[in-house]
C-alpha positions as CSV (number, residue, x, y, z in Angstrom):
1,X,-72.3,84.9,-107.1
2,X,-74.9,85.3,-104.5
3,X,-75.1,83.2,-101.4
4,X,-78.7,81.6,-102.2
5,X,-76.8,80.4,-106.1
6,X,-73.5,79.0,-103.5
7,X,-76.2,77.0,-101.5
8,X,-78.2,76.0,-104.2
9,X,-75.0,73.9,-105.8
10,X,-73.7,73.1,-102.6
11,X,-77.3,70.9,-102.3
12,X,-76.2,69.5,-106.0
13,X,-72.5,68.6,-104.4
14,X,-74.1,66.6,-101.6
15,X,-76.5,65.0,-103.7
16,X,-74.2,64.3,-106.0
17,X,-71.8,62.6,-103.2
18,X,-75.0,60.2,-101.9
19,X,-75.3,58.7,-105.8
20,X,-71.8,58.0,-106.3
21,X,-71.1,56.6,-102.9
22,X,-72.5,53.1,-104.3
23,X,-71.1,53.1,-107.6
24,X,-67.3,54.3,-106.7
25,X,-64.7,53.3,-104.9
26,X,-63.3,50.0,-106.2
27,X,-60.1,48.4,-106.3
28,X,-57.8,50.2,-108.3
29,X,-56.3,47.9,-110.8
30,X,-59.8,46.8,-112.1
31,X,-60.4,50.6,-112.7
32,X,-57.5,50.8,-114.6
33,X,-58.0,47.5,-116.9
34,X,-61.5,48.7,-117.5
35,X,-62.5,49.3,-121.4
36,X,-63.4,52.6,-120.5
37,X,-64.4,55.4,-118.0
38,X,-67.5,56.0,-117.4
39,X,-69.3,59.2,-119.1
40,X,-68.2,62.3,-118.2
41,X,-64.8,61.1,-116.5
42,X,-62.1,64.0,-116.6
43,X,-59.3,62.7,-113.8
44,X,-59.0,59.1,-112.3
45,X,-57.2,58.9,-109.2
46,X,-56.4,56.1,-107.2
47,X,-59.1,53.9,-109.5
48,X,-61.7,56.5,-108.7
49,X,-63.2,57.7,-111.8
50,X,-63.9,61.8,-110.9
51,X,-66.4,63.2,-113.7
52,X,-66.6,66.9,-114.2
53,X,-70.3,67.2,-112.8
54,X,-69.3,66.4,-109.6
55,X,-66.1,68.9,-109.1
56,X,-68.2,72.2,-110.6
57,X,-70.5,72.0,-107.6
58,X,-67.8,71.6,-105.0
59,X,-66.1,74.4,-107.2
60,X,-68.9,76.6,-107.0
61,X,-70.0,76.4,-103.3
62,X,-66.3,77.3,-102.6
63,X,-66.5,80.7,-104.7
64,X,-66.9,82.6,-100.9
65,X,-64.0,81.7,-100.2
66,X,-62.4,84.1,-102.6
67,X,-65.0,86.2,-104.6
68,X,-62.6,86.9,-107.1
69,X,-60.9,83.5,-108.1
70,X,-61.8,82.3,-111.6
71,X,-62.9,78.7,-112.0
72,X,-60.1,76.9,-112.9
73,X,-58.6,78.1,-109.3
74,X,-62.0,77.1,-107.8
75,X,-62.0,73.6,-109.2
76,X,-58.3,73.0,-108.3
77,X,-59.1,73.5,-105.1
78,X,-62.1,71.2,-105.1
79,X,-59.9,68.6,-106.5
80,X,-56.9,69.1,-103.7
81,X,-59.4,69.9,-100.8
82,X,-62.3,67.5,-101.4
83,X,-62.6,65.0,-104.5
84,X,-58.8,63.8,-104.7
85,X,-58.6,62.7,-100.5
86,X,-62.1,61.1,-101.2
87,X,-60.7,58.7,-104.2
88,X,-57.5,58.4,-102.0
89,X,-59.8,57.4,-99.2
90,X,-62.0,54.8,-100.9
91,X,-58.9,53.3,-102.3
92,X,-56.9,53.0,-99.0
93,X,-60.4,51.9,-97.1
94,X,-61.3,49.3,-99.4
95,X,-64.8,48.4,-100.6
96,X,-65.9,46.4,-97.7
97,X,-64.7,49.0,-94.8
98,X,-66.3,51.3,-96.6
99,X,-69.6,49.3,-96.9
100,X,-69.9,48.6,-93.3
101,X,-69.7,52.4,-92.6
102,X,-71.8,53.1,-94.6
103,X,-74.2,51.2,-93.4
104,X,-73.4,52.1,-89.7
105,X,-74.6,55.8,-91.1
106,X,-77.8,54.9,-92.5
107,X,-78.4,52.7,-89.5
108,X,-78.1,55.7,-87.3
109,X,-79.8,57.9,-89.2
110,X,-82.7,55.6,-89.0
111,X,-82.9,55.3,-85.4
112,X,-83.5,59.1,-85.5
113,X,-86.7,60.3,-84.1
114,X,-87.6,63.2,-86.3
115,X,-85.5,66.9,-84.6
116,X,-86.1,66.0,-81.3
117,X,-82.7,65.8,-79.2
118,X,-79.7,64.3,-79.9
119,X,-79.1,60.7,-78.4
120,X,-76.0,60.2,-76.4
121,X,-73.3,58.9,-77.1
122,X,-74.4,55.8,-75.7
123,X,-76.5,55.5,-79.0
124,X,-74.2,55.5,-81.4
125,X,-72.9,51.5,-81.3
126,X,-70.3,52.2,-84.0
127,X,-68.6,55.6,-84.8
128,X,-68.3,58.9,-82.8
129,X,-70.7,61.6,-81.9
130,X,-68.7,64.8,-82.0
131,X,-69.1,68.9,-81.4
132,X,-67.3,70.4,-84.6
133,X,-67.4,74.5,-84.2
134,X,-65.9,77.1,-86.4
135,X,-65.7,78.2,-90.3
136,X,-64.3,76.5,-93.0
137,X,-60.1,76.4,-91.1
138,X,-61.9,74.6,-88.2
139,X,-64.3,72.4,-89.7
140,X,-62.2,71.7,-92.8
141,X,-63.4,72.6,-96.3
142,X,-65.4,69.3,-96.8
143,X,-67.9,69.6,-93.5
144,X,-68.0,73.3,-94.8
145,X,-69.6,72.8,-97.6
146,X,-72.2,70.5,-96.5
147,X,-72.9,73.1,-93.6
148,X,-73.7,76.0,-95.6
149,X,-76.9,74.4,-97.2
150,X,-77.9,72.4,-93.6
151,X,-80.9,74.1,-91.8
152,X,-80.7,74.6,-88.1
153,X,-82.0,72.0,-85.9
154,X,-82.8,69.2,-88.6
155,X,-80.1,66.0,-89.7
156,X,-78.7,65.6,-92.8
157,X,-78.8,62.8,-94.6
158,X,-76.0,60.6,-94.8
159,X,-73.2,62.6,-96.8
160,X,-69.8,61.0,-97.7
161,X,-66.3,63.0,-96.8
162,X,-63.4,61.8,-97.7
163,X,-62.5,59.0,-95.5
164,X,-66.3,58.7,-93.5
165,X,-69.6,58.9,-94.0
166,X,-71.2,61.7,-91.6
167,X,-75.0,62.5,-90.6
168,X,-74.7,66.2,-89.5
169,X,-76.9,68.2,-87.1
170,X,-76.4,72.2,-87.2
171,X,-76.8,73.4,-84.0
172,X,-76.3,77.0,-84.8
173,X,-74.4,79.5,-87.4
174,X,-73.7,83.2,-86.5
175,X,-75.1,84.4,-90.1
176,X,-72.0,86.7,-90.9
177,X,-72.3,89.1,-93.4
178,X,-69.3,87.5,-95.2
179,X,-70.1,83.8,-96.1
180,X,-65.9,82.7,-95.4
181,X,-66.4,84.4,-92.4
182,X,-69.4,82.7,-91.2
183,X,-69.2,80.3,-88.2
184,X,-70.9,77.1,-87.3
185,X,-71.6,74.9,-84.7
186,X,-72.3,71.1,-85.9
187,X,-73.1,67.8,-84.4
188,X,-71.3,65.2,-86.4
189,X,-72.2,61.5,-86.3
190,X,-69.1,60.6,-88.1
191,X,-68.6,56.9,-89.2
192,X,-64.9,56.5,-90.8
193,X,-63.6,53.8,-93.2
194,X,-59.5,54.8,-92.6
195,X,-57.9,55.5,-89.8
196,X,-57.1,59.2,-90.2
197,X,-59.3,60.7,-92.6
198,X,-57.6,64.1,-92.3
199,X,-54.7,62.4,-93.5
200,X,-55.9,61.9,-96.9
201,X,-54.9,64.5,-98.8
202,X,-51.6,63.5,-98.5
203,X,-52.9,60.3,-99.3
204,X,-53.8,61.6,-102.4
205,X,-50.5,62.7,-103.5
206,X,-48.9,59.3,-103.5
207,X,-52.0,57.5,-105.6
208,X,-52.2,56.9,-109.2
209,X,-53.4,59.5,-111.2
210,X,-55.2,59.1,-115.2
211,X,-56.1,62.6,-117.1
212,X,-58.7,61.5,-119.1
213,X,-59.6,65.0,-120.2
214,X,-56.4,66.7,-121.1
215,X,-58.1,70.1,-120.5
216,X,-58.2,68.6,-116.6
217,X,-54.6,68.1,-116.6
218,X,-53.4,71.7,-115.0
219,X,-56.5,71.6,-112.8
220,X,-54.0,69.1,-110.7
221,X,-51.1,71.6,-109.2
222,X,-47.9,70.7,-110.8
223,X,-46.7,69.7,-106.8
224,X,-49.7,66.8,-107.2
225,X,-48.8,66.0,-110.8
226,X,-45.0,65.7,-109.6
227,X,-45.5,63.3,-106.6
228,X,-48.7,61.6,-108.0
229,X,-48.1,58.0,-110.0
230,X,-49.0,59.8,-113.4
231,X,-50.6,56.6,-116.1
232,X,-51.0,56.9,-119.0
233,X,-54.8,56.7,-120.5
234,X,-53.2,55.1,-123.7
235,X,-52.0,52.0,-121.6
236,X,-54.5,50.6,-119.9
C-alpha cells in the first residue's frame, strides 16, 4: 500500500469520526432494547453500534505499522486501539459530558483566526492546550492516525478520540522514509468527556459486547471476548 492510499483513508477515518459523533454514543440499555442496529452494524460494544465502514479506514491507515499484516490483524487492532475505547468512552462519559465537550471544541475552533499563531493558553476557557511529540508509541495510535493526513501549519477540524474531542495543529513531522518511523510534533487542543481517556481501553474490556456479524466475532482477541460482558443478539 503506498503512503498517499494510507493518507487518503486516514481522511475517510476522520471524516467518518465527525458524522458519527452526533448520532453515537447513547445510554447503553436503550441500545440494546432497540429493534435493530443500524445498517452496516458488525460489533456493539458498550451500546455503541460499530459498523464495518468505519473500522476498514482506521484498519487501513494502520497498514505502516506492519507492511505485512493481513486485514483481519489490521482491523483487530483498530478495534483494541481505537473504535472499542471510543464506545467505552462515550458510554462511561455519558451523552451530556460529551455534548458540552464537544461543543467546547467547536467553540474553539471557531475563535481561530485562520494559521496565524497559536493563542495561549489563556484562550482556551475549557480544556487543555498541549505539545504532543513523537510517532505513533508517543502520541498513541489514535492522534497518529489523524496526524498522518494533517498538513503543516493548518488546524484540523474537530476530530473525536476516544474519550475527547481534539482540534490539532501540526507543527512539524521529520518525513521519514518509513511511515511507523515518522515523527511528529502536534498542538492539541484537547477537550475530554472522562477523566482519563488513556484509560479506556481497559475500559473497554469490562463493557458489554453484541457480535452482530458473526464473521466480526474473532476480530475481538479472545482476551477481550473472555473479560468483555458477551450478549447475546438473539435476546435483546
Amino acid at each position: 500500500m503506498t503512503r498517499r492510499l494510507t493518507q487518503v483513508h486516514a481522511r475517510t477515518w476522520a471524516g467518518l469520526l465527525l458524522v458519527s459523533m452526533s448520532c453515537s454514543g447513547g445510554d447503553p440499555g436503550e441500545a440494546l432494547n432497540a429493534e435493530k442496529w443500524p445498517p452496516g452494524t458488525v460489533l456493539v460494544c458498550a451500546g455503541d453500534p460499530i459498523r464495518a465502514e468505519e473500522v476498514d479506514p482506521i484498519a487501513e491507515a494502520l497498514h505502516p505499522l506492519g507492511p505485512k499484516f493481513t486485514l483481519p490483524h489490521l482491523r483487530r487492532l483498530a478495534l483494541t486501539n481505537v473504535r472499542l475505547p471510543l464506545a467505552a468512552g462515550r458510554a462511561q462519559g455519558g451523552v451530556d459530558r460529551r455534548e458540552m465537550a464537544r461543543a467546547h471544541a467547536e467553540a474553539f475552533f471557531r475563535s481561530l483566526k485562520g494559521n496565524g499563531p497559536l493563542p495561549g493558553e489563556e484562550a482556551l476557557t475549557e480544556g487543555e492546550l498541549k505539545t504532543m511529540e513523537g510517532g505513533q508509541d508517543a502520541l498513541g495510535i489514535p492522534l497518529w492516525v489523524l496526524a498522518q493526513d494533517l498538513e503543516v501549519g493548518v488546524w484540523s477540524a474537530v476530530s473525536e478520540l476516544p474519550g475527547e474531542f481534539v482540534v490539532v495543529r501540526l507543527e512539524g513531522r521529520d518525513g521519514h522514509a518509513q511511515p511507523q518511523r515518522e515523527k511528529f510534533i502536534a498542538r492539541v487542543a484537547a477537550f475530554p468527556y472522562v477523566e482519563e481517556p488513556a484509560s479506556l481501553a481497559a475500559a473497554a474490556l469490562e463493557s458489554t459486547l453484541v457480535v452482530v456479524d458473526p464473521a466480526w466475532e474473532p476480530l475481538v482477541p479472545g482476551f477481550w471476548r473472555y473479560r468483555m460482558q458477551m450478549v447475546d443478539d438473539q435476546d435483546r
